[in-house]
Backbone as a chain_set.jsonl record, in Angstrom:
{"seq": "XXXXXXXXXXXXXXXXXXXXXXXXXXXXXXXXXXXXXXXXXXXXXXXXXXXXXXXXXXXXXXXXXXXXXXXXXXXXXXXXXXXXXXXXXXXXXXXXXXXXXX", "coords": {"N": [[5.779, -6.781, 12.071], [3.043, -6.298, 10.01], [1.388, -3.315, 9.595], [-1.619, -2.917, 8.333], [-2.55, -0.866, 7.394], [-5.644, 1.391, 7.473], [-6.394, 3.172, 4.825], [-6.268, 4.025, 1.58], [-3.448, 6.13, 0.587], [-3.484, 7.566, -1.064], [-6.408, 8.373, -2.195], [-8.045, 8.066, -0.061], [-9.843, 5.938, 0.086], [-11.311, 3.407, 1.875], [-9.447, 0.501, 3.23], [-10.098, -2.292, 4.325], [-8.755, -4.927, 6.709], [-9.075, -7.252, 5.035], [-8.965, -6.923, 2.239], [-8.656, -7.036, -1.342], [-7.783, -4.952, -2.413], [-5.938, -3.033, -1.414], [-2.719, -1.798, -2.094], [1.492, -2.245, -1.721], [4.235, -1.004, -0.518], [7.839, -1.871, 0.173], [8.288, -0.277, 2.262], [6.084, -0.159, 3.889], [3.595, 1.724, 2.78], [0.741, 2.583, 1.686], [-1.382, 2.018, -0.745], [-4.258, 2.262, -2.941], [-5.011, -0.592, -5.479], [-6.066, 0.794, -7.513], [-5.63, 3.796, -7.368], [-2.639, 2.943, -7.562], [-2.269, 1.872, -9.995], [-3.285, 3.4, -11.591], [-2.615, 6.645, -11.349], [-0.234, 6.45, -9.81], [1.59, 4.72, -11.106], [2.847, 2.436, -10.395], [4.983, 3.365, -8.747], [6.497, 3.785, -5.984], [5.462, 7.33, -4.231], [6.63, 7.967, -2.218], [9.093, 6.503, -1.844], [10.465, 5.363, -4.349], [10.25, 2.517, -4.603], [8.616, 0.126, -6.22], [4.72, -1.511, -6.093], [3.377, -4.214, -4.068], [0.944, -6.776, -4.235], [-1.059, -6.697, -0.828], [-0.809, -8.774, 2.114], [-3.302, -10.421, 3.539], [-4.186, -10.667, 7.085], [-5.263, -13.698, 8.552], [-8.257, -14.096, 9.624], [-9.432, -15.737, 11.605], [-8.479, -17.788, 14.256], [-6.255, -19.897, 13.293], [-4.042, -20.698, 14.404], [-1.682, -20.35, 16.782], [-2.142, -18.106, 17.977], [-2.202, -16.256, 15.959], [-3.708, -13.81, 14.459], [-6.069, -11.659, 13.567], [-7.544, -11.226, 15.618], [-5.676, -10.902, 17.945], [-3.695, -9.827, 16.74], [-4.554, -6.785, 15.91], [-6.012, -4.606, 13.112], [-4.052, -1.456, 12.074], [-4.903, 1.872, 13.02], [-4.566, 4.357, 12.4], [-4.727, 6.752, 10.153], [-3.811, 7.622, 7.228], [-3.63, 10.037, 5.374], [-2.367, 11.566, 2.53], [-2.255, 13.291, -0.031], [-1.718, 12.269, -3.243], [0.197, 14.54, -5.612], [0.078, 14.36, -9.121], [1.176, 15.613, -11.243], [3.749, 16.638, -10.223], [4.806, 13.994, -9.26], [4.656, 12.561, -11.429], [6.793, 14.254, -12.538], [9.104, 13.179, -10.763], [8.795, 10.12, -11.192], [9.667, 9.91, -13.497], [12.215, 9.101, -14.528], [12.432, 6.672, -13.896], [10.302, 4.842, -14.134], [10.089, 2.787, -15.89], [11.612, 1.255, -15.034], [12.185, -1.983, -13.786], [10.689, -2.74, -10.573], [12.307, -4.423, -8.947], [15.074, -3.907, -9.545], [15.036, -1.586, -9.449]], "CA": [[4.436, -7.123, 11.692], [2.272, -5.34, 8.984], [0.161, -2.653, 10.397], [-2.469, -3.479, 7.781], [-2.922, 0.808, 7.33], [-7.206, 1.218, 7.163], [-6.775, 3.717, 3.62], [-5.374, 4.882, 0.388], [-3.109, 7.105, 1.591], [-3.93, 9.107, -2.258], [-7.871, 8.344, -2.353], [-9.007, 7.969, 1.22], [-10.681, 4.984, 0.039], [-10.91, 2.336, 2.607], [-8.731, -0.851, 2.556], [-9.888, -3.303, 5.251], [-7.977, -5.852, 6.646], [-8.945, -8.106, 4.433], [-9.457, -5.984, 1.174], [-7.666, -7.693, -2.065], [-7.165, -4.508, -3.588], [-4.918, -3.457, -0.496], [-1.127, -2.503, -2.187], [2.144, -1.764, -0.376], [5.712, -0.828, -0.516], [8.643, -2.11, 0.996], [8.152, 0.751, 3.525], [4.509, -0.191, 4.046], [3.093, 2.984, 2.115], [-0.626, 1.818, 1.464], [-2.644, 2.362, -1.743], [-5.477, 1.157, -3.584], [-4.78, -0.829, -6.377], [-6.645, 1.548, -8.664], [-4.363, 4.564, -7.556], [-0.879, 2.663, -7.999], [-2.143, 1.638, -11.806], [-3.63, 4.562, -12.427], [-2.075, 7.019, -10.743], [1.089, 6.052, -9.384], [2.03, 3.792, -12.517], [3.586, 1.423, -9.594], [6.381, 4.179, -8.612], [5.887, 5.123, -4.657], [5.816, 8.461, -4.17], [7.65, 8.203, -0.689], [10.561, 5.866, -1.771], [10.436, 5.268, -5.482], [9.768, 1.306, -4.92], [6.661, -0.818, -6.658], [4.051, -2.432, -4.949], [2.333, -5.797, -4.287], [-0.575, -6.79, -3.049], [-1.076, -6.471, 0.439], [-1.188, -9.853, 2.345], [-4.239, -10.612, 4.659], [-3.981, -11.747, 8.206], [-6.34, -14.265, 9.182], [-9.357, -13.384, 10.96], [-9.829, -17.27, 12.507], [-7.465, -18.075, 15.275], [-6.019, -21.371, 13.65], [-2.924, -21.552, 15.099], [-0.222, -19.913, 17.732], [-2.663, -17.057, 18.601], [-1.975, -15.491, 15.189], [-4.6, -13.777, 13.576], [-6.274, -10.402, 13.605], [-8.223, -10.782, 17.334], [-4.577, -10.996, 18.81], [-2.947, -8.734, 16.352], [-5.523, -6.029, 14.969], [-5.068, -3.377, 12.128], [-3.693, -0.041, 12.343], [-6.72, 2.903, 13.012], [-4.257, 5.857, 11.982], [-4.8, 6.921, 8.755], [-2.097, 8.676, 6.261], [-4.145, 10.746, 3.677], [-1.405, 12.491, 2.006], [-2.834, 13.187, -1.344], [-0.055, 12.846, -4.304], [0.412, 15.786, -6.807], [0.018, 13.709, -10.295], [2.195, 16.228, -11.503], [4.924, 16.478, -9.524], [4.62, 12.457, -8.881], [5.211, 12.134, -13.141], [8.314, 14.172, -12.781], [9.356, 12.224, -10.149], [8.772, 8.792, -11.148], [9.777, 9.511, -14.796], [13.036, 8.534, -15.245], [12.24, 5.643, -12.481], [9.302, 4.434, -14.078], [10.12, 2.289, -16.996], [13.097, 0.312, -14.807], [11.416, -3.203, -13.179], [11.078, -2.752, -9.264], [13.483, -4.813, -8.083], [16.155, -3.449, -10.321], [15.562, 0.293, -9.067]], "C": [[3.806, -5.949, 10.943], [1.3, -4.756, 9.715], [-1.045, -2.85, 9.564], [-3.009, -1.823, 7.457], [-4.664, 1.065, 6.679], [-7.482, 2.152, 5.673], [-5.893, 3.976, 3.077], [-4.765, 5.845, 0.877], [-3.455, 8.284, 0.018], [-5.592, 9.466, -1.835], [-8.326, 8.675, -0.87], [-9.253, 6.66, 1.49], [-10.316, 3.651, 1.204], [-10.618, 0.808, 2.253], [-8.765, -1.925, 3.795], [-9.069, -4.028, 5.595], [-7.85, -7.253, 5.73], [-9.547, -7.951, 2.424], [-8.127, -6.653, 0.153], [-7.126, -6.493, -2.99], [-6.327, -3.284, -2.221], [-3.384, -3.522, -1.496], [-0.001, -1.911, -1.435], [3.388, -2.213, -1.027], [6.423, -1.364, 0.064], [8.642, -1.58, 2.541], [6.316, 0.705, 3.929], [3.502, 1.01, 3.532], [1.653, 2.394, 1.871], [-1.436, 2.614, 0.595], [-3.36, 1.563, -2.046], [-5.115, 0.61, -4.722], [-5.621, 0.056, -7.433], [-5.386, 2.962, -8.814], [-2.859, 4.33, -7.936], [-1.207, 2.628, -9.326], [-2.751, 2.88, -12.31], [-3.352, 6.339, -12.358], [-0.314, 7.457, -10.316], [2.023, 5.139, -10.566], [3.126, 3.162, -11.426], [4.657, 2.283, -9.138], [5.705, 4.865, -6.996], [6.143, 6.061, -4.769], [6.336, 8.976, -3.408], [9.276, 7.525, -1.121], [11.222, 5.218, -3.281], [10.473, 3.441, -5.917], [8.864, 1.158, -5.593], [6.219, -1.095, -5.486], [3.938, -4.104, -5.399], [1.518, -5.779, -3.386], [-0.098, -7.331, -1.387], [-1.273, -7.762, 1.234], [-2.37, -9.544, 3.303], [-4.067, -11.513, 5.817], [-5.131, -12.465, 8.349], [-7.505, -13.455, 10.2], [-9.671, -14.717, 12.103], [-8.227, -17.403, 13.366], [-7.005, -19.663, 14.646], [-4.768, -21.793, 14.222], [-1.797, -20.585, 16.035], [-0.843, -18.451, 17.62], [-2.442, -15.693, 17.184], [-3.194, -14.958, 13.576], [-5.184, -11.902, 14.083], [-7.253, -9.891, 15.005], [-7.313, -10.619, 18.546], [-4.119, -9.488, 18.281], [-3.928, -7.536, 15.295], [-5.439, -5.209, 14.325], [-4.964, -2.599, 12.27], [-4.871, 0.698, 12.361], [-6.108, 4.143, 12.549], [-4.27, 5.249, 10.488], [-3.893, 8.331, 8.175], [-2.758, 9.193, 5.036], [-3.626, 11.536, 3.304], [-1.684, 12.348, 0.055], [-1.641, 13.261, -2.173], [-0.536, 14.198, -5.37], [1.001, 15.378, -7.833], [1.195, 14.141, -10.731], [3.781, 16.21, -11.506], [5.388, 15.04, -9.098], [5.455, 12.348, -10.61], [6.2, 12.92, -13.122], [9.287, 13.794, -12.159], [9.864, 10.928, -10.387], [8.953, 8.554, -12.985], [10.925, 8.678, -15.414], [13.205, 6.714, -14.492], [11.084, 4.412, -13.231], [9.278, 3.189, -15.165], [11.424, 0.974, -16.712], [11.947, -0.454, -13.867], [11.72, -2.561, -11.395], [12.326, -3.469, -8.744], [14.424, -4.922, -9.121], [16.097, -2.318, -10.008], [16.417, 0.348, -8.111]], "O": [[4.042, -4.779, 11.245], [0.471, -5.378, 10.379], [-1.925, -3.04, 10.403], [-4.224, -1.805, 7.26], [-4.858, 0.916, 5.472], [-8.615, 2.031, 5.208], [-4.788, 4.191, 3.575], [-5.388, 6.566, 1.656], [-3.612, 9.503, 0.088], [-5.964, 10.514, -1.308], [-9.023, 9.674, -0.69], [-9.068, 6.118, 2.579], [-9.225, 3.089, 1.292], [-11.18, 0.088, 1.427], [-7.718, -2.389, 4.247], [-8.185, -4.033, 4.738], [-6.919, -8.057, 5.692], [-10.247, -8.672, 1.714], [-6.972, -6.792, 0.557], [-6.371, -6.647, -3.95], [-6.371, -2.249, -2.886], [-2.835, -4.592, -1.756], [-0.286, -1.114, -0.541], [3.645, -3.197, -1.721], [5.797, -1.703, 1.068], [8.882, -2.169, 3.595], [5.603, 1.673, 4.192], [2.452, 1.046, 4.173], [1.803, 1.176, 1.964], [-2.061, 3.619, 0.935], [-3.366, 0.384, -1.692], [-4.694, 1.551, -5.395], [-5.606, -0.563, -8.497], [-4.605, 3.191, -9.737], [-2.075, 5.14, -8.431], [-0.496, 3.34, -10.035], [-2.623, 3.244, -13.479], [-3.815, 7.134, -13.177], [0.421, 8.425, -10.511], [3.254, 5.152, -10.55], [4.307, 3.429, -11.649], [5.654, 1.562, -9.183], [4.935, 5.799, -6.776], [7.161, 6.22, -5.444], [6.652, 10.165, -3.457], [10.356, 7.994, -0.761], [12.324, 4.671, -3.306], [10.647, 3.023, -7.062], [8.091, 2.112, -5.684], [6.721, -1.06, -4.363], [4.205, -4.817, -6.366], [1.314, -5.201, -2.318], [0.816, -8.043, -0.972], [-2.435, -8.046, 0.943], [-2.403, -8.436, 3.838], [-3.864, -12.725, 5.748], [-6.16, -11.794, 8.263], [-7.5, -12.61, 11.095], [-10.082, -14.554, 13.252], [-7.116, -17.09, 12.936], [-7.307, -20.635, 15.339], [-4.454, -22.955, 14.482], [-0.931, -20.155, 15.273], [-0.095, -17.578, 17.18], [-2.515, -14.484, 17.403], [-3.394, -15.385, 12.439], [-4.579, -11.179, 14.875], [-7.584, -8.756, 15.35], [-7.667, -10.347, 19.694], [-4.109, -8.424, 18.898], [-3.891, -7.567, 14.065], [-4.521, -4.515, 14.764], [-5.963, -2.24, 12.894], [-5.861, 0.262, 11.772], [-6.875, 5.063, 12.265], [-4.043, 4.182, 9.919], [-3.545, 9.445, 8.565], [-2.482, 8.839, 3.889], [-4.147, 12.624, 3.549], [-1.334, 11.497, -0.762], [-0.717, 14.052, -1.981], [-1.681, 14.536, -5.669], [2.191, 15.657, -7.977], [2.196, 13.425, -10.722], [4.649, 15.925, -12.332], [6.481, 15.001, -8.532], [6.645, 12.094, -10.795], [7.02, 12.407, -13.883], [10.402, 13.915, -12.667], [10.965, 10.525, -10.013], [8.6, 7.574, -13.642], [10.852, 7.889, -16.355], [14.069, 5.87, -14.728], [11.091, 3.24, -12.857], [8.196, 2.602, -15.191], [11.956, 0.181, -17.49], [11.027, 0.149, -13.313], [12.783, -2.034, -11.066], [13.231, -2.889, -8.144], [14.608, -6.034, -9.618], [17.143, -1.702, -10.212], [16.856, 1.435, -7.738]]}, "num_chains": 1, "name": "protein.A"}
């Protein structure tokens, strides 16, 4: 189950549970959609995947106890700022190949 991680782990910025700009790695890494496109140019900086947007759990109980008053979102927060820099020589030769082809 998705811990739903409460921030950007570049910005800070908070990403509710039900926040559409909320994106995320294979490895659940959690940015803001402003930092992956502007920023990150879609290249994690933990595992060299893309993202996609982040799904939202329900907040209404409609069915088999599954929703966010059963299962509620993560409270640790991962603010590990990237180093632009060192991120673009990183994610250079990486960056120009489709995600699911890296």
């Amino acid at each position: 189950m998705l811990e739903l991680r409460p921030t950007c782990e570049h910005c800070n910025r908070a990403l509710p549970p039900d926040s559409p700009d909320a994106r995320i790695c294979s490895y659940e890494c959690t940015f803001c959609a402003t930092c992956v496109e502007t920023v990150l140019g879609n290249v994690c900086p933990n595992c060299g995947g893309g993202f996609v947007p982040r799904p939202v759990r329900p907040a209404t109980n409609w069915k088999g106890n599954n929703y966010l008053g059963a299962d509620p979102a993560g409270t640790k927060i991962r603010h590990r700022p990237v180093n632009a820099a060192e991120h673009a020589k990183f994610s250079a030769a990486i960056r120009g190949i489709l995600p699911n082809q890296r």
